[in-house]
N, C-alpha and C positions, 0 to 999 in steps of 0.2 A: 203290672207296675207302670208300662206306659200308658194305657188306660188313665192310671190314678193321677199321673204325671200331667197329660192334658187337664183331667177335670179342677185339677187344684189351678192349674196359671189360666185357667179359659184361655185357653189358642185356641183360634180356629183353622187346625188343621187336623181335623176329624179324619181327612181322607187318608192320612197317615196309621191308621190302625185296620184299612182293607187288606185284605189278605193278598188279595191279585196286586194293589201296589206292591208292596212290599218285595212278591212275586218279581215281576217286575222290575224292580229297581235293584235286587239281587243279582237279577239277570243280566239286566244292561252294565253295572259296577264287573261283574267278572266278564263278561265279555269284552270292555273295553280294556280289563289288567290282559287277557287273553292276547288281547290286539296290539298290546303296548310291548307285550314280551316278546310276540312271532316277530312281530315287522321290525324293519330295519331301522338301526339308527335313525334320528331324525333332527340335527341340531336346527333348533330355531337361531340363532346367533356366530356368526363366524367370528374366530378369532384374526387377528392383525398378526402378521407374521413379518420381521424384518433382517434382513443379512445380520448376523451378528447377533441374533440375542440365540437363548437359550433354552432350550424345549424343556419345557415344565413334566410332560408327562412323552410316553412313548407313542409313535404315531404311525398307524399300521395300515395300508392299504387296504379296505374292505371289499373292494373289486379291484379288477383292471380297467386301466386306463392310458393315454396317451401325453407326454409330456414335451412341452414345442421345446425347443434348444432353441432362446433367441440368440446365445455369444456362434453357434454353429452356424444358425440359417445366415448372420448378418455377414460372418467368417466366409460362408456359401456364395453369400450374394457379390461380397468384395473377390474372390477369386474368380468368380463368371465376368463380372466387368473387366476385372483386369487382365484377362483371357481373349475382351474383345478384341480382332483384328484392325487398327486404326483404318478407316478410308482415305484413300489418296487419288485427287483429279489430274486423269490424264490426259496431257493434251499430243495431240499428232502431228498441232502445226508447229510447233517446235523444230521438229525435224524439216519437214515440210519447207520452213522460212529461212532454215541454215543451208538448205540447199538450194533455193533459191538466189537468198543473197551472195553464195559462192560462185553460182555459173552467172548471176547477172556481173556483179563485180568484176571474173575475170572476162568477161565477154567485153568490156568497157577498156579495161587494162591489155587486153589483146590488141584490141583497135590502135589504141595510144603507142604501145609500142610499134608495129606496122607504120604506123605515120611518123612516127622516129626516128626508124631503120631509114623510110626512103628519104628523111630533112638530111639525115647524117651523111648519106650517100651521096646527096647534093652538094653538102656544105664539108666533108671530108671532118669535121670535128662530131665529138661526145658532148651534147650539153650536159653537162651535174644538174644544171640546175633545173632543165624538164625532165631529168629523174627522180630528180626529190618530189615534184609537183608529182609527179605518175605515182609514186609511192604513198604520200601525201592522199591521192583520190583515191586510192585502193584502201587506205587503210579506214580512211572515210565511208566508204561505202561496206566495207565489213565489217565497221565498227572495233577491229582490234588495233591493237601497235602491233606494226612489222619492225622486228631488228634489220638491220641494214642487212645481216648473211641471206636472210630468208628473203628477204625483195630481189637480192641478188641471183639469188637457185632460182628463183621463179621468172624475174627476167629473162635469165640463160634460156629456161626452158620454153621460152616467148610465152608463158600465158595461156598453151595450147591446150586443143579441145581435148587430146586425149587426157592431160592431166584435170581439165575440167570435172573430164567423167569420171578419173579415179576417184578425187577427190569429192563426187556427190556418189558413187560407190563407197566409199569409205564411211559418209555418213551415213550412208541408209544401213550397212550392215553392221555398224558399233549401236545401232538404237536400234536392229531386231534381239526383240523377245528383251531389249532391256528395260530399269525401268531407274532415270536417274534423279537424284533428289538433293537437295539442298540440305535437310533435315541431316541429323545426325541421328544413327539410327541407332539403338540400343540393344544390347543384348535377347531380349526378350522378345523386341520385333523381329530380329533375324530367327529366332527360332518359330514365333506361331505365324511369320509371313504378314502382310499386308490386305488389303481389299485393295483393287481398283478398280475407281470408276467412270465409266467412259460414257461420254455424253454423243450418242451417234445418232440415229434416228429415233431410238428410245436407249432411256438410262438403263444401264445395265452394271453391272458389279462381278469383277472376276478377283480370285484368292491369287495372289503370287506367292511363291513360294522366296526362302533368302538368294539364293541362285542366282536369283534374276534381278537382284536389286543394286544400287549402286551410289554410295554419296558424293557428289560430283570433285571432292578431294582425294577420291580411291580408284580413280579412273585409268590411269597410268597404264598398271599392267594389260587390262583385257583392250583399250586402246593399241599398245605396241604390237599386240599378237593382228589386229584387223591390219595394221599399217604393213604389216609384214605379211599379211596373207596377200593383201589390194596392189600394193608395188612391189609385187615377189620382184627380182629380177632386175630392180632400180639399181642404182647407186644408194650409199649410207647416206652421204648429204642430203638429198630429194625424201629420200626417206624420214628425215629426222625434220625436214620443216615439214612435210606433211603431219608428222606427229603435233608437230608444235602450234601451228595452225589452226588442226582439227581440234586438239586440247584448247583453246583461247574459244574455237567458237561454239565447243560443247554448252549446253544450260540442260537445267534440269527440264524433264519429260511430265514428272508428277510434282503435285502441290496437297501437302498436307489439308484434310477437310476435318477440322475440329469441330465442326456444328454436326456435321454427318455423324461422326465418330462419338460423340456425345452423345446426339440421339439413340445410337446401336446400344449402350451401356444404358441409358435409360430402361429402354424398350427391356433389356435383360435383365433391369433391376427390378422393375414392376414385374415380370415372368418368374420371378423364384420363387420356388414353391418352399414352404419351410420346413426344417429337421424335424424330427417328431422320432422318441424315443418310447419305448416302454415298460413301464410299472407293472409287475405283476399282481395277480391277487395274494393278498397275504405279506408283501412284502412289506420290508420295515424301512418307513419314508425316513425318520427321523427319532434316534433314539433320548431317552431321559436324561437332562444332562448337557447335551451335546450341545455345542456351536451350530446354528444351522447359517450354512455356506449357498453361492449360489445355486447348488445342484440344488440343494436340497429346499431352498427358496421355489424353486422352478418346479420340482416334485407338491413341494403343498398348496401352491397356485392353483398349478390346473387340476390335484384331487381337491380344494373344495369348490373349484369353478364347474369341476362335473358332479359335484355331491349337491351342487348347488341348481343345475340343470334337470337332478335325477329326482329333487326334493319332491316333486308332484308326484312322481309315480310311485314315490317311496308311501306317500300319504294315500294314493290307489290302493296299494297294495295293506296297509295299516287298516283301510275299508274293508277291505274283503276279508280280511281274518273277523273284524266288527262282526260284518253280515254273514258271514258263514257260522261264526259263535250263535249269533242272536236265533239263526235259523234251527240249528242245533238245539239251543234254548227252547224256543217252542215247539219244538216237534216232540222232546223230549221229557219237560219238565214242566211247561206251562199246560 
């Protein structure tokens, strides 16, 4: 009948009634249904998937696969910054130049009274008014205001070297292992501590702990207890200007470093390695029906981002069933 078929419409496609084509062309048609059945899915076309719409049909994981968490990793990355310990520069001459200016000062106001004592001795009166001038150059030179009681304790006590050296004792050991700050420091920095960093022969960076910290409005108490260890033994008056005194010429030790401190939060935001959950084989991404939500957004992402990576080896493998039929074919049939 195809015989009859060609010779009525003259086609010239003679080669159509060879036996071996036909052979052939039987061969090659079931081998490629062969290959189309074994091998795996293989969508030519991906669907657009959006929060909120509605899954048309059921949507089942064909392997396993890996799904990134971005609300977890970005949740991740905000908790490691906010973790970082802020940096804060410490400087030493603080201490250093408070104790300076206390022994230069009274070394100044020592002399002046000395030279006072012997005018007064000479002249049998008190001048007021080269004490206001001596108070006046003291306060000058310290840079604070003296109340009139405290110029007074301190006159009595002439200015003396011994009170000198309490008094730059008293500084050096209310600023060991301290670390004073102007900042107000917050809950969260007293718990993970501070960095600080100290600028000495090379920059270096040491962790404080809250212990050691102090905002220069909180000073008071661990103050009192140095002023009461340095003039155990004193009178309360001497006592109480020394408190008063050291409190006026305290400044803070550390200075907030928000350029450092930003960089450390950079540096750990670019380090975060991302969440990554997993989908099992078989598992059902997204059912018929349903609202698909962000999980489930983030589930059909990265399966057709990897169905999509796997398309090649999916069409390797579609080959091989081809070539393994065809070879079968001719060993067999042809």
């Amino acid at each position: 009948m195809l015989h009859r078929l060609l010779e009525n419409r003259n086609l010239p496609f003679t080669f159509l009634q060879s036996s071996l084509f036909q052979k052939w062309a039987i061969a090659v048609i079931l081998c490629m249904i062969i290959a189309l059945v074994m091998a795996p899915d293989i969508n030519l076309s991906e669907p657009q998937y959006k929060v909120g719409m509605i899954a048309a049909k059921n949507i089942k994981a064909d392997h396993a696969f890996l799904v990134e968490d971005k609300q977890a990793t970005e949740q991740k990355i905000y908790e490691d910054a906010e973790n970082i310990k802020p940096v804060y520069n410490y400087s030493k001459s603080v201490e250093d130049n408070i104790k300076t200016k206390l022994l230069n000062s009274f070394t100044v106001a020592q002399e002046n009274h000395k030279k006072n004592v012997r005018e007064n001795k000479l002249s049998g009166n008190i001048d007021t008014n080269t004490i206001q001038k001596e108070k006046k150059v003291l306060e000058f030179n310290l840079g604070i205001y003296l109340s009139p009681e405290e110029f007074y304790i301190l006159n009595e006590n002439k200015f003396s070297r011994e009170l000198q050296q309490k008094l730059s004792r008293l500084v050096i050991t209310f600023y060991n292992n301290k670390y004073i700050t102007s900042e107000i420091l917050g809950k969260s920095e007293k718990e993970k501590g501070i960095v600080i960093r100290k600028r000495t022969l090379q920059l270096s960076d040491e962790m404080i702990n809250s212990s050691q910290l102090y905002n220069i409005q909180e000073i008071d108490d661990v103050l009192q207890r140095t002023v009461s260890l340095i003039f155990k033994g004193e009178d309360k008056a001497l006592k109480d200007v020394a408190f008063s005194i050291t409190k006026k010429l305290i400044e803070p030790n550390i200075t907030f470093n928000k350029e450092a401190t930003e960089k450390k939060k950079m540096a750990v935001m670019g380090e975060a390695n991302p969440t990554f959950f997993q989908v099992q084989k078989n598992e059902m991404i997204v059912r018929e029906g349903e609202k698909i939500g962000y999980l489930e957004l983030a589930k059909l992402n990265a399966y057709l981002k990897d169905t999509r990576e796997n398309k090649l080896a999916r069409l390797t493998v579609m080959l091989g069933f081809f070539l393994t039929a065809m070879f079968l074919s001719v060993v067999l049939y042809l």
